[in-house]
C-alpha positions in Angstrom: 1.2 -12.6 3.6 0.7 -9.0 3.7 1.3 -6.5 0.8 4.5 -4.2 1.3 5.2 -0.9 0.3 9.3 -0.1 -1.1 11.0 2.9 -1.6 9.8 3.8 -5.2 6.8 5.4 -3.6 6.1 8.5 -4.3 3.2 9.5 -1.9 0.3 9.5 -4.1 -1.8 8.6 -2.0 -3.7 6.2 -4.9 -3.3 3.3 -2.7 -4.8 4.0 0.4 -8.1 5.4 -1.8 -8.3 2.0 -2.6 -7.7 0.0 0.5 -11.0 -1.7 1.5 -10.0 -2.3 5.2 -8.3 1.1 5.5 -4.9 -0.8 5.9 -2.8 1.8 4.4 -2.1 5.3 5.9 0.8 8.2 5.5 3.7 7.3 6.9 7.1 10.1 7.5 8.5 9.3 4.1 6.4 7.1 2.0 2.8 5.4 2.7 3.1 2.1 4.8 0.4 -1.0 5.1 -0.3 -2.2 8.6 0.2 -5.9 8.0 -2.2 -6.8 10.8 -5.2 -5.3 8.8 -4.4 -6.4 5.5 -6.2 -8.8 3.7 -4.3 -9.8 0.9 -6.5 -8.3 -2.0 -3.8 -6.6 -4.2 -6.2 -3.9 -4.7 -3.4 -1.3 -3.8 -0.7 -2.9 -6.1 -2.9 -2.6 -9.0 -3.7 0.6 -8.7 0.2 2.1 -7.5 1.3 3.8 -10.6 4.9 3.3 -9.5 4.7 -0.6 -9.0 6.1 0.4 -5.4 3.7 -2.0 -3.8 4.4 -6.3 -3.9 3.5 -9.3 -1.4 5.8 -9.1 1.2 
């Protein structure tokens, strides 16, 4: 199951560094994780210093 991003982000941008497949990109309000491209990893979670990002 893919990793999902709420509303407590705040834009950083820390996640999508991190991404090793690229899955995560801007979005209009908040960053947003293409679920098709997603491998599961976490690596984004760990590194959101909100804790905006979970398994969806």
């Amino acid at each position: 199951m893919a990793y999902v991003i709420n509303d407590t982000c705040v834009s950083c941008g820390s996640c999508a560094g991190e991404c090793p497949v690229g899955a995560i990109s801007a979005g209009a309000s908040q960053y947003e994780i293409d679920a098709t491209a997603c491998i599961d990893c976490g690596t984004c979670a760990g590194v959101c210093p909100t804790g905006a990002i979970s398994q969806g």
